[in-house]
DSSP file (Angstrom, degrees, kcal/mol; ACC not computed):
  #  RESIDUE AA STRUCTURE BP1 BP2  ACC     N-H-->O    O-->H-N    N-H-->O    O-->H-N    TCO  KAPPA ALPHA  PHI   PSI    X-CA   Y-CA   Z-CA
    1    1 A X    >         0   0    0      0, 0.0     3,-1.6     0, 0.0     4,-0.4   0.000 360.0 360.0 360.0 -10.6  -17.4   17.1   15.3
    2    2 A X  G >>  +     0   0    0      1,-0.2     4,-1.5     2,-0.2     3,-0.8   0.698 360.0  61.5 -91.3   6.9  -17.9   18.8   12.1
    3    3 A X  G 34 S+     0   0    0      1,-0.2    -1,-0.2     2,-0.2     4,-0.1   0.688  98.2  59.3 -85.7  -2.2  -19.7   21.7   13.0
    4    4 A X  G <4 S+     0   0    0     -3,-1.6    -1,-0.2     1,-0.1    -2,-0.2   0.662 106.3  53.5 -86.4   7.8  -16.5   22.9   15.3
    5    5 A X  T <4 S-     0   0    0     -3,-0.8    -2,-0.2    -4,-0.4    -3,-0.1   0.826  90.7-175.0 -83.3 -58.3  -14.6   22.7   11.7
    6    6 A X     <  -     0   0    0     -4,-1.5     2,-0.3     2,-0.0    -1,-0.1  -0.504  52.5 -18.1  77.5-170.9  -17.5   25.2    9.9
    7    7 A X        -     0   0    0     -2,-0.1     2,-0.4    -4,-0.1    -4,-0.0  -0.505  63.2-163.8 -92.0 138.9  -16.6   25.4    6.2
    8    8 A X        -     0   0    0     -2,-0.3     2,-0.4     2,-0.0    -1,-0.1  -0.902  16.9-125.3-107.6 146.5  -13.6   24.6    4.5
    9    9 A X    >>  -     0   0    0     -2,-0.4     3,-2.7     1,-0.1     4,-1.5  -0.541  35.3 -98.2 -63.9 127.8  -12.4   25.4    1.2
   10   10 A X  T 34 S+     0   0    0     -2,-0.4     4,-0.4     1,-0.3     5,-0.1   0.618 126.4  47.8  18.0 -78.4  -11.1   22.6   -1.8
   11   11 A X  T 3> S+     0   0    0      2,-0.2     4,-1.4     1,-0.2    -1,-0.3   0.647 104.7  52.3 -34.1 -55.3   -7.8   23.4   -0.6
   12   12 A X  H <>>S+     0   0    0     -3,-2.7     4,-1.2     1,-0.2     5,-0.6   0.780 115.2  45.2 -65.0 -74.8   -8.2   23.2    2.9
   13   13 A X  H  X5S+     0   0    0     -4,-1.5     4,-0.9     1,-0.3    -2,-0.2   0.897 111.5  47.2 -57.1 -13.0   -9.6   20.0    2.5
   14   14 A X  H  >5S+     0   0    0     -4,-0.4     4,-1.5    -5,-0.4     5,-0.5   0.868 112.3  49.4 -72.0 -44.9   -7.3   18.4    0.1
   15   15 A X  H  <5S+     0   0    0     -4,-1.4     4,-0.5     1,-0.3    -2,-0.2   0.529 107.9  55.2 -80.7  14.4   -4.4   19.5    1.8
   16   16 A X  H  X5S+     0   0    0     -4,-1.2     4,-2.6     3,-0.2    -1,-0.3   0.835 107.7  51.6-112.5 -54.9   -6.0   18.0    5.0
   17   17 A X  H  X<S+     0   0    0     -4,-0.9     4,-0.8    -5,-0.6    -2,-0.3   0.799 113.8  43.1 -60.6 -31.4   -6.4   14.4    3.2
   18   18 A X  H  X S+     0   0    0     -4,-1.5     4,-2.4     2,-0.2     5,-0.3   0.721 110.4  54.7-116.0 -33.4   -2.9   14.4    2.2
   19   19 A X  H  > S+     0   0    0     -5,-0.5     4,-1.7    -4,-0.5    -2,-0.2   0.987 112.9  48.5 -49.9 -53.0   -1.5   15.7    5.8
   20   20 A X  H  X S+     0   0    0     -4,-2.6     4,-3.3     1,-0.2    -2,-0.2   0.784 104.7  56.3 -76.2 -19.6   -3.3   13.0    7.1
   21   21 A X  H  <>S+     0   0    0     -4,-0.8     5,-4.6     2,-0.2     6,-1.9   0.698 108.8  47.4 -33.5 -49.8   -1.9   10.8    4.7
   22   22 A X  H  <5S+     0   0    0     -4,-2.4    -2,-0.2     3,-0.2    -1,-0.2   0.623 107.8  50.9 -90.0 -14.8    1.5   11.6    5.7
   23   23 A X  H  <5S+     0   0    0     -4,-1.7    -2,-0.2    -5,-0.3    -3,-0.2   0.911 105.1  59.5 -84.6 -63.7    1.1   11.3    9.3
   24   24 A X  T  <5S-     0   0    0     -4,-3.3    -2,-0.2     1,-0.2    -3,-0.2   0.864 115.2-117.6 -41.3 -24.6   -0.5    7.6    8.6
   25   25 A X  T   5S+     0   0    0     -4,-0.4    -3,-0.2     2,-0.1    -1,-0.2   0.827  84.0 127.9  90.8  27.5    2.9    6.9    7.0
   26   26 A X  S   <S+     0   0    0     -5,-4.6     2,-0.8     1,-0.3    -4,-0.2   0.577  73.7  46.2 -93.4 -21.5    0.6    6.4    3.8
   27   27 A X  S    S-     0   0    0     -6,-1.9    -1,-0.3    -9,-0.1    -2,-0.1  -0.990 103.3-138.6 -95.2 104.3    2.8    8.7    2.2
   28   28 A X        -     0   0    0     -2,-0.8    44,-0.3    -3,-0.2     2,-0.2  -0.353  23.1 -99.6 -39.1 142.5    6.5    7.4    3.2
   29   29 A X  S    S+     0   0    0      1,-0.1    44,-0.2    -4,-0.1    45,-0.1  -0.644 114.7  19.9 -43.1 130.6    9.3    9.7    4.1
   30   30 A X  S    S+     0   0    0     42,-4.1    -1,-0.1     1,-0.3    43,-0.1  -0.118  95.0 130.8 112.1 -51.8   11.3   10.0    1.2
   31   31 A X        -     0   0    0     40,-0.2    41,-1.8    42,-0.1    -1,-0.3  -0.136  60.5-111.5 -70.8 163.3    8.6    8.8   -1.0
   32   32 A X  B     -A   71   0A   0     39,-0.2     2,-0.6     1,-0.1    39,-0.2  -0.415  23.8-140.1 -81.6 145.9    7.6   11.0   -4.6
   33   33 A X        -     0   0    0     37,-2.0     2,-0.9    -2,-0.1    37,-0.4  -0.889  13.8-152.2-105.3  94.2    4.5   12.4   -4.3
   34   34 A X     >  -     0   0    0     -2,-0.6     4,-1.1     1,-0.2     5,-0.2  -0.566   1.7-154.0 -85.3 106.9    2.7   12.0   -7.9
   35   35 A X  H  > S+     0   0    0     -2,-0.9     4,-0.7     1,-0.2    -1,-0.2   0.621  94.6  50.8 -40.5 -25.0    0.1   14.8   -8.6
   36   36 A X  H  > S+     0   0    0      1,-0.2     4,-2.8     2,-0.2    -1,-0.2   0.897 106.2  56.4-105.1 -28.2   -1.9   12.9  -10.8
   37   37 A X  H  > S+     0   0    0      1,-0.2     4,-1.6     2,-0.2    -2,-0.2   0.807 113.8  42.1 -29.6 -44.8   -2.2    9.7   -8.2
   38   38 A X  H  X S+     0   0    0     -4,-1.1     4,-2.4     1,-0.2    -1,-0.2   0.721 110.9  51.6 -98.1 -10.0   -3.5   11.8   -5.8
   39   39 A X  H  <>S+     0   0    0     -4,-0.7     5,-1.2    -5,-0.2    -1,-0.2   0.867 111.5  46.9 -87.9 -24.5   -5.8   13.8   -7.9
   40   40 A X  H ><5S+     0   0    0     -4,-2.8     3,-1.3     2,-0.2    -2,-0.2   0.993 115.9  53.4 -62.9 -66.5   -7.5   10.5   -9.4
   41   41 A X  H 3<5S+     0   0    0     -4,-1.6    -2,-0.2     1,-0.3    -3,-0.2   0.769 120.9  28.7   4.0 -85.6   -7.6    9.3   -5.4
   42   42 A X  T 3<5S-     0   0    0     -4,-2.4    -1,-0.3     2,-0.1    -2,-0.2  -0.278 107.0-127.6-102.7  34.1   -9.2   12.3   -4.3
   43   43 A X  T < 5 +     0   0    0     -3,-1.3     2,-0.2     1,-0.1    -3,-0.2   0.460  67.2 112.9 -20.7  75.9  -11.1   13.1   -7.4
   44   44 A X      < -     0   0    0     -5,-1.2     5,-0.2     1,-0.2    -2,-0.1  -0.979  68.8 -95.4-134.7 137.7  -10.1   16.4   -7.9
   45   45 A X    >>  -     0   0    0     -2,-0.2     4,-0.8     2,-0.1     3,-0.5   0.235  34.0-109.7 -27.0 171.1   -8.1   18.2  -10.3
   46   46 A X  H 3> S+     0   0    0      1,-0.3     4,-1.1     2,-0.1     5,-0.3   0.912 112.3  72.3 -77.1 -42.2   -4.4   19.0  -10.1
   47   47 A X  H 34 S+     0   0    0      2,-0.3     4,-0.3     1,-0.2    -1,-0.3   0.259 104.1  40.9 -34.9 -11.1   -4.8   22.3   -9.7
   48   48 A X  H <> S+     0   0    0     -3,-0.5     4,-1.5    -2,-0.2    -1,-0.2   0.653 111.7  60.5 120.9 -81.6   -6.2   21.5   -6.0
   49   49 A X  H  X S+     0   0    0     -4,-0.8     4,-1.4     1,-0.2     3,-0.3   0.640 103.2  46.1 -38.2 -54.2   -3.6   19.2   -5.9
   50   50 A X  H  X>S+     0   0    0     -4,-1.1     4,-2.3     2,-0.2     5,-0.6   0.882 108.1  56.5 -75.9 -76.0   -0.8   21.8   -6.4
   51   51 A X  H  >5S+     0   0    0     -5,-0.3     4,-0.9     1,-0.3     3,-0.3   0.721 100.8  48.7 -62.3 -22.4   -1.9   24.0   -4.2
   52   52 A X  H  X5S+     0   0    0     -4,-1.5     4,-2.4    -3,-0.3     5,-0.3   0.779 110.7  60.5 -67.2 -38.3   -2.2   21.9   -0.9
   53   53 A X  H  X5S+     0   0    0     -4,-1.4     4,-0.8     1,-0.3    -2,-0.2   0.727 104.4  46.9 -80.3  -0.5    1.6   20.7   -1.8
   54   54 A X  H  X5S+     0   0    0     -4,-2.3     4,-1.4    -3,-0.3    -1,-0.3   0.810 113.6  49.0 -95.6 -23.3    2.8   24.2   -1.6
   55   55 A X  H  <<S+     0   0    0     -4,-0.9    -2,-0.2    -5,-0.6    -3,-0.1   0.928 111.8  45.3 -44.3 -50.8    1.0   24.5    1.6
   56   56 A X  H >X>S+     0   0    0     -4,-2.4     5,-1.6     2,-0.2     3,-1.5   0.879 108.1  61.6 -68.4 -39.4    2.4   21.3    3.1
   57   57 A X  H ><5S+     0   0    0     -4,-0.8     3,-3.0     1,-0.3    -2,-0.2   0.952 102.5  48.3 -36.7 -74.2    5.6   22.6    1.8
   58   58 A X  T 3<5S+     0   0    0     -4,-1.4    -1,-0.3     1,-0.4    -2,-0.2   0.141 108.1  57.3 -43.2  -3.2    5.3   25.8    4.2
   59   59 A X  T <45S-     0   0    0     -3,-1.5    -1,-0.4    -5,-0.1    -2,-0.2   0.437 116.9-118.2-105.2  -6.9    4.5   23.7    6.7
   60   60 A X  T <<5S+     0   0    0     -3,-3.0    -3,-0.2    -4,-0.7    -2,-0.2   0.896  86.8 107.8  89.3  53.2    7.8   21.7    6.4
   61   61 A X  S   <S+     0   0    0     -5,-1.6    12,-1.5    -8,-0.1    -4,-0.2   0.678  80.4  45.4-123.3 -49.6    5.7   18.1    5.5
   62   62 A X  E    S-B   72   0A   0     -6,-0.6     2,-0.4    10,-0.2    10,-0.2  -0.512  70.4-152.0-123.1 152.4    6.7   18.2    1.9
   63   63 A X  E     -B   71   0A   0      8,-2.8     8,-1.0    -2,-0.2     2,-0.6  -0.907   9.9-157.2-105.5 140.9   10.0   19.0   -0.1
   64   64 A X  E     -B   70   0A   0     -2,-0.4     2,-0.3     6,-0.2     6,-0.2  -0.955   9.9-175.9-111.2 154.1    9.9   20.4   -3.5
   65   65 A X  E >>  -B   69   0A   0      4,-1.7     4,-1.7    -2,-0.6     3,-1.1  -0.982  35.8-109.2-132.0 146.3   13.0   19.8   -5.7
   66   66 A X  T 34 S+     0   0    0     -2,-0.3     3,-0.2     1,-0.2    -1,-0.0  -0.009  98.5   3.2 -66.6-165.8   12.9   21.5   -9.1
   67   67 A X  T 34 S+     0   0    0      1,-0.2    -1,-0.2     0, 0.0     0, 0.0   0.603 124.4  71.7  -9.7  54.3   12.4   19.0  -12.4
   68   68 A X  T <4 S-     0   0    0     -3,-1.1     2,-0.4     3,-0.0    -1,-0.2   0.264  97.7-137.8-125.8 -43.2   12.1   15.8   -9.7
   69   69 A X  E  <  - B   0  65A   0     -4,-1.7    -4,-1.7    -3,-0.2     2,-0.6  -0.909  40.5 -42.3 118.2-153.2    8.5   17.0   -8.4
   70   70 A X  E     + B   0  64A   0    -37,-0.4   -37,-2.0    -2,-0.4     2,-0.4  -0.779  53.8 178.2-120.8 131.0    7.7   16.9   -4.6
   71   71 A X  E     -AB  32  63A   0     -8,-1.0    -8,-2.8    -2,-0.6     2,-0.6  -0.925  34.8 -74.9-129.8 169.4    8.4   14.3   -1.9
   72   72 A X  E     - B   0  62A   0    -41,-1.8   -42,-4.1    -2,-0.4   -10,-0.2  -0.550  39.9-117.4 -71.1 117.8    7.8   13.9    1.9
   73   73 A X        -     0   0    0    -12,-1.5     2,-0.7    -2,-0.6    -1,-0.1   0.020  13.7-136.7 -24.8 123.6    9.4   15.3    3.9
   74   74 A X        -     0   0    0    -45,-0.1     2,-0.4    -3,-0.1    -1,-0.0  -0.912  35.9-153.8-101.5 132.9   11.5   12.8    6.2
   75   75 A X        -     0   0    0     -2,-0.7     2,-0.3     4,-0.0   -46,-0.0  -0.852   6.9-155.9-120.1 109.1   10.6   14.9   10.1
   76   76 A X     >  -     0   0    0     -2,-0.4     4,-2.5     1,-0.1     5,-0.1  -0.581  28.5-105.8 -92.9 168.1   13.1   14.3   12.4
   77   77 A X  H  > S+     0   0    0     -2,-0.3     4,-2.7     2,-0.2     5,-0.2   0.951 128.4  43.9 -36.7 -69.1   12.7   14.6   16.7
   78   78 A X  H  > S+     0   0    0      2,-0.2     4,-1.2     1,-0.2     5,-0.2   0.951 106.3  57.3 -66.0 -55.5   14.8   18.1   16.3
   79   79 A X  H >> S+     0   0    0      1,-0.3     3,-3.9     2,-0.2     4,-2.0   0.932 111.6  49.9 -27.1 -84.2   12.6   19.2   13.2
   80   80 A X  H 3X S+     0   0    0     -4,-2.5     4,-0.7     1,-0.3     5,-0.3   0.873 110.7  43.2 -43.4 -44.2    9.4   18.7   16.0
   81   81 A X  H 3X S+     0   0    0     -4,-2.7     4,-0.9     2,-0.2    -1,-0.3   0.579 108.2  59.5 -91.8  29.2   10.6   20.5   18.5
   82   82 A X  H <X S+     0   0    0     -3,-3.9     4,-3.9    -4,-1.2    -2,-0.2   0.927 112.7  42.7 -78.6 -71.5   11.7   23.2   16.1
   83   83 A X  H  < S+     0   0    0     -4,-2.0    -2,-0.2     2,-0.2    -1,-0.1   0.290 111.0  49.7 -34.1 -23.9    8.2   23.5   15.1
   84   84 A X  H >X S+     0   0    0     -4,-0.7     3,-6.9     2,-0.2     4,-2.6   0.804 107.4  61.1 -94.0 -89.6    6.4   23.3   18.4
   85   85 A X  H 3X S+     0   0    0     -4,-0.9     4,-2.6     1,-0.4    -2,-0.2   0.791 107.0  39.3 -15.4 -64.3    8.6   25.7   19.5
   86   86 A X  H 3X S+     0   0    0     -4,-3.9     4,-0.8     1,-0.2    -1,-0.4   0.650 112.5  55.1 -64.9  -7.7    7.6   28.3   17.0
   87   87 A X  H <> S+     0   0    0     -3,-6.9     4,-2.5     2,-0.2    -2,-0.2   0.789 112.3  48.2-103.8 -43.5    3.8   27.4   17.3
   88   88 A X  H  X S+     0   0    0     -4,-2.6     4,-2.9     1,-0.3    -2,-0.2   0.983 111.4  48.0 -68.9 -64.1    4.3   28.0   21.2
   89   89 A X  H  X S+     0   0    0     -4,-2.6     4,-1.8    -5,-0.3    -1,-0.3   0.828 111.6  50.7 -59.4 -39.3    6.1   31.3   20.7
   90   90 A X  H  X S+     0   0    0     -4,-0.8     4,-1.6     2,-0.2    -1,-0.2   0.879 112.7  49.5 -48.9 -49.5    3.4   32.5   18.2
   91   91 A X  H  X S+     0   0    0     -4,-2.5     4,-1.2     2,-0.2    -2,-0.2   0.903 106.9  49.3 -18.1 -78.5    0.9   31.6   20.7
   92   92 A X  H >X S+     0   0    0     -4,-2.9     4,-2.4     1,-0.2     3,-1.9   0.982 112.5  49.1 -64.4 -72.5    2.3   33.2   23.3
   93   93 A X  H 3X S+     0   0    0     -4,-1.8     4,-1.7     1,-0.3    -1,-0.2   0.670 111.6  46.0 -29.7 -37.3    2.8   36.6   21.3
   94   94 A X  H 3< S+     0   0    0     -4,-1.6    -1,-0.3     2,-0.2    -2,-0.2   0.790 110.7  54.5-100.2  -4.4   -0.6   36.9   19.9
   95   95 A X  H XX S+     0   0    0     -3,-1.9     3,-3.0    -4,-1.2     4,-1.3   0.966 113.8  48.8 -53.0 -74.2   -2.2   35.8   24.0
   96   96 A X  H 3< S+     0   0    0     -4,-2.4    -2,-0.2     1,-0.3    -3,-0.1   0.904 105.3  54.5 -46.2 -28.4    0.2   39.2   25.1
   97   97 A X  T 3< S+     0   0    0     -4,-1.7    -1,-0.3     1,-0.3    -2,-0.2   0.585 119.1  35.1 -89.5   9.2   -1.3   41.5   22.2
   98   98 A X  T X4 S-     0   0    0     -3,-3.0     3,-1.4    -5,-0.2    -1,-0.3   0.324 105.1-130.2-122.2   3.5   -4.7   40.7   23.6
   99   99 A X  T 3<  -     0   0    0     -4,-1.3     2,-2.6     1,-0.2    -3,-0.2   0.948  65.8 -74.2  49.4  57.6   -3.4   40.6   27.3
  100  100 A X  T 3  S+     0   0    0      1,-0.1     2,-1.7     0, 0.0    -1,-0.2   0.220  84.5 152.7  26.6  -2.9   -5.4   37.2   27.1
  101  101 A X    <   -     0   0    0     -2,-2.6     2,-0.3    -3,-1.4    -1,-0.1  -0.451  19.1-178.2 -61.8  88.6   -9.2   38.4   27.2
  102  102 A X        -     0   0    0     -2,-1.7    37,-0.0     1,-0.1    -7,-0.0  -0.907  24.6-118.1 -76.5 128.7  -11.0   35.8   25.4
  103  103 A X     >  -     0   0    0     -2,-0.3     4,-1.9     1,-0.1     5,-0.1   0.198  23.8-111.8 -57.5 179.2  -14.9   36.4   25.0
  104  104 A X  T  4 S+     0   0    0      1,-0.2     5,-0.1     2,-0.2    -1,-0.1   0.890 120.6  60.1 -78.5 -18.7  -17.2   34.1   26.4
  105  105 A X  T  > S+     0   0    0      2,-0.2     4,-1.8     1,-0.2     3,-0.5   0.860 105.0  49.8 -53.9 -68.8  -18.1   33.1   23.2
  106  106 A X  H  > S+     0   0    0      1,-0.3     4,-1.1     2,-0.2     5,-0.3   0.778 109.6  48.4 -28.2 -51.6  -14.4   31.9   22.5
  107  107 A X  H  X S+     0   0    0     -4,-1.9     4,-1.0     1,-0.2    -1,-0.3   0.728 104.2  54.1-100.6   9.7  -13.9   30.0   25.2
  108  108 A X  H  > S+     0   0    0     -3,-0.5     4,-1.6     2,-0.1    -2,-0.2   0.765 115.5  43.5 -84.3 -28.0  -16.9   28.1   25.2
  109  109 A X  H  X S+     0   0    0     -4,-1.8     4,-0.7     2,-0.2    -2,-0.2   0.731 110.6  55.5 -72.9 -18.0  -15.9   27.1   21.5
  110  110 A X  H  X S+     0   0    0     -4,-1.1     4,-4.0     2,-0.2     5,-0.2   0.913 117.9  40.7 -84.0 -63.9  -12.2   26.6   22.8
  111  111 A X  H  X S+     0   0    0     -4,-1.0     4,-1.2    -5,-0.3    -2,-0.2   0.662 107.4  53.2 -37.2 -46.6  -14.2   24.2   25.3
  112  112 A X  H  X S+     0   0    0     -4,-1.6     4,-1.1     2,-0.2     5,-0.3   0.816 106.7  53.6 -79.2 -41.3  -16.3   22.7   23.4
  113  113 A X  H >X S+     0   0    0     -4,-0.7     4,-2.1     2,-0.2     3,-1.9   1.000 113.7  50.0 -72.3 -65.1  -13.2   21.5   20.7
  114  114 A X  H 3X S+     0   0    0     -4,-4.0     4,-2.3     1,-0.3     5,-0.3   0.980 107.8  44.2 -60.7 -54.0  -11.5   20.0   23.7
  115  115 A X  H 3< S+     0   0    0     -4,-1.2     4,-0.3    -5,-0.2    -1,-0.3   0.789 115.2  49.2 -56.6 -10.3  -14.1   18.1   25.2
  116  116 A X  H <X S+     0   0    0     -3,-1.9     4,-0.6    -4,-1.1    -2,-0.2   0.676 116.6  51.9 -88.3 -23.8  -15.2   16.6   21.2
  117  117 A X  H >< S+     0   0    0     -4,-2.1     3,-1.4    -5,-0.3    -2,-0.2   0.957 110.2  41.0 -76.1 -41.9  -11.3   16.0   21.3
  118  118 A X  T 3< S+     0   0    0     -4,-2.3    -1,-0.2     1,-0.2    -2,-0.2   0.853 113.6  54.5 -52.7 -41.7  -11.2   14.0   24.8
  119  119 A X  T 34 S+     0   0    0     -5,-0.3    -1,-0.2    -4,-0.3    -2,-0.2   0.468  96.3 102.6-104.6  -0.3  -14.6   12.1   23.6
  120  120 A X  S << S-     0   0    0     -3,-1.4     2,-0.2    -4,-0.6    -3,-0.0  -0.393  77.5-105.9 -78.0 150.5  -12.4   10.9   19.9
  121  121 A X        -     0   0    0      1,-0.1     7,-0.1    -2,-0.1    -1,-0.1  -0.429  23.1-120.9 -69.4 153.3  -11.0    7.6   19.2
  122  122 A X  S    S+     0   0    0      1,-0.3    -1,-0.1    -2,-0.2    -2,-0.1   0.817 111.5  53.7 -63.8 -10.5   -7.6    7.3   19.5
  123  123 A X  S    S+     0   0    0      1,-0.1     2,-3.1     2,-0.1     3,-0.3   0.839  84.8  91.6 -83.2 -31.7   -7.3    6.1   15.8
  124  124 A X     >  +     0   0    0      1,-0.2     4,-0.9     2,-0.1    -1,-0.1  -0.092  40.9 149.7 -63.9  87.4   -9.2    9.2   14.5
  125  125 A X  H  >  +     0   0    0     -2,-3.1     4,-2.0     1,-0.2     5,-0.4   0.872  65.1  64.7 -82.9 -16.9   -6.2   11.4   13.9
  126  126 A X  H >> S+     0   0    0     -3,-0.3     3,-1.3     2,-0.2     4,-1.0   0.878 109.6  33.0 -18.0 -85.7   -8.0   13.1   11.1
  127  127 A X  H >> S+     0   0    0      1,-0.3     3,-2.2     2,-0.2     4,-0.8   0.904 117.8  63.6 -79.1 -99.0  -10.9   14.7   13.2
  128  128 A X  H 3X S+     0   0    0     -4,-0.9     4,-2.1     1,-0.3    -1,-0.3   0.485 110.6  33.1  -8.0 -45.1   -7.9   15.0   16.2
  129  129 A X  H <X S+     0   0    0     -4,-2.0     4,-1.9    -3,-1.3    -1,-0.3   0.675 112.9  60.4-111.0  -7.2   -5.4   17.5   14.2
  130  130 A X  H <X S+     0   0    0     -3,-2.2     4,-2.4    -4,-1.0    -2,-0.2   0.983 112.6  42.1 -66.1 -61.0   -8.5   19.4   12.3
  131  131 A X  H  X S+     0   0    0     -4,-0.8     4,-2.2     2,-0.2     5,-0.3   0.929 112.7  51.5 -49.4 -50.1   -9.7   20.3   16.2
  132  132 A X  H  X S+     0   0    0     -4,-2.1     4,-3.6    -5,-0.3    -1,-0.2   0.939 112.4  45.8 -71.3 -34.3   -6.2   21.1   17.3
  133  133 A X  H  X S+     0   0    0     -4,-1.9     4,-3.0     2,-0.2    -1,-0.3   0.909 114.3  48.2 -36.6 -48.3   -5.8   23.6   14.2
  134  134 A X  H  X S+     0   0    0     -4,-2.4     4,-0.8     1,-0.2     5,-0.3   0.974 110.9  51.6 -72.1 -34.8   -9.1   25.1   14.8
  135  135 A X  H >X S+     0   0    0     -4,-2.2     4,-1.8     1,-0.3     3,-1.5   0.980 117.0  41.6 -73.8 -53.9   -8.3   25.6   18.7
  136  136 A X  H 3X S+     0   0    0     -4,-3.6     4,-1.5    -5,-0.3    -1,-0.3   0.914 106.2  55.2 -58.3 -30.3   -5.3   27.2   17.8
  137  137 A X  H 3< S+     0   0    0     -4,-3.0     4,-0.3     1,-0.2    -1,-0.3   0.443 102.0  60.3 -92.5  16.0   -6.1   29.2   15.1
  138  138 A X  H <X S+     0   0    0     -3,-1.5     4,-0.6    -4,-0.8    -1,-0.2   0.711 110.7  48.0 -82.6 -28.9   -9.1   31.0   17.5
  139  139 A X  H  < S+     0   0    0     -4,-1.8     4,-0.2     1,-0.3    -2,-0.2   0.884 119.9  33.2 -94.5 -18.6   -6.1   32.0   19.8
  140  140 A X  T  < S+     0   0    0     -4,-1.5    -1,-0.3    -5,-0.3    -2,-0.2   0.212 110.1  62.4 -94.4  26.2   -4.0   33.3   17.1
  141  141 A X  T >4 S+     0   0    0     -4,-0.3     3,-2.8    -3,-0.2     4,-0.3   0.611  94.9  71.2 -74.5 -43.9   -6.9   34.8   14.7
  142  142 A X  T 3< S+     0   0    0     -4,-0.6    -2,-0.1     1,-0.3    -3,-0.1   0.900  85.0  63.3 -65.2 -47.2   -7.7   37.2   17.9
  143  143 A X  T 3  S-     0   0    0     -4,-0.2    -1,-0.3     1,-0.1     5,-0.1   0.453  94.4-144.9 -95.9  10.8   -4.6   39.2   17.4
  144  144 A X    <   +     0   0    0     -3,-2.8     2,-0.9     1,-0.1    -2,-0.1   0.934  52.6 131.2  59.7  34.6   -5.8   40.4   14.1
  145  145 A X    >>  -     0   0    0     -4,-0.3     4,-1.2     1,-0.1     3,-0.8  -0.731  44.8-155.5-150.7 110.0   -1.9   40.5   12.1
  146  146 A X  H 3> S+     0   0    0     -2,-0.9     4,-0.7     1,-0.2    -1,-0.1   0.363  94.4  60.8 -54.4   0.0   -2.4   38.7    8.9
  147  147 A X  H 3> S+     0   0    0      3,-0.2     4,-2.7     2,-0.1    -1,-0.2   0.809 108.4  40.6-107.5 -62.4    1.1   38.1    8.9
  148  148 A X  H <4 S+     0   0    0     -3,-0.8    -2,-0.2     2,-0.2    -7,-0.1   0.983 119.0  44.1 -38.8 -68.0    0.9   36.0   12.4
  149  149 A X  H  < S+     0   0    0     -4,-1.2    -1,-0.2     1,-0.3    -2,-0.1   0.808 110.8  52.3 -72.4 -24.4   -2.3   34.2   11.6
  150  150 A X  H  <        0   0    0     -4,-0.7    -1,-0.3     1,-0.3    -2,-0.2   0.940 360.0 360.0 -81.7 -35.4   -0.7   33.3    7.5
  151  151 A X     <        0   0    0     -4,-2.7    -1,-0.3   -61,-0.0    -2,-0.2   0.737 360.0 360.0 -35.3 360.0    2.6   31.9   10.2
């Protein structure tokens, strides 16, 4: 599966170990998220470190509080379909400003990420939300407004 990922940056890949972290429930809701823990862990600097939790932040996984430091985010049912919701509607917008014409090229890669997704185990969620990112972000990338695709 990793050549439908292609290369990721530091960043991308920290914040990708510590997403998945918090989806195992290895990370608690609620619980502090200690910078230097995770950077010993995943032996990388903090600087790394830092930057995937303002990411996860922007994604609503993580809380910052000033002078307490950063904790997980506790995600409720309404919280998901808030989120969904908006992913859908983004979707949908950047499908209408291309009047859906995907190359052939695109949808064989679109294709190809669902069928390595069909052929995973159910435990890998890693490998499972890495595909669904990439598959999404071919269908918003295509409508070319940096503003959409940074959404």
């Amino acid at each position: 599966m990793g050549d439908l990922l292609g290369y990721r940056t530091l960043r991308e890949n920290v914040t990708s170990a510590i997403r998945i972290k918090i989806l195992r429930r290895e990370l608690a809701p609620g619980a502090r998220i200690v910078e230097k823990n995770l950077s010993e862990e995943l032996h990388v600097s903090r600087g790394p470190i830092r930057e995937a939790l303002r990411q996860l932040e922007q994604e609503g996984l993580v809380e910052y509080i000033r002078n307490a430091g950063c904790t997980v985010k506790k995600i409720t049912i309404a919280d998901v379909y808030e989120i969904y919701l908006l992913r859908c509607t983004y979707e949908m917008l950047a499908v209408r400003l291309y009047d859906g014409k995907f190359t052939d090229e695109e949808l064989a890669k679109m294709e190809h990420i669902v069928n390595g997704m069909q052929a995973l185990h159910k435990n890998d969620m890693e490998t499972l939300i890495s595909c669904d990112h990439e598959m999404h972000r071919i269908i918003i990338k295509k409508s070319g407004l940096p503003r959409l695709i940074q959404a």
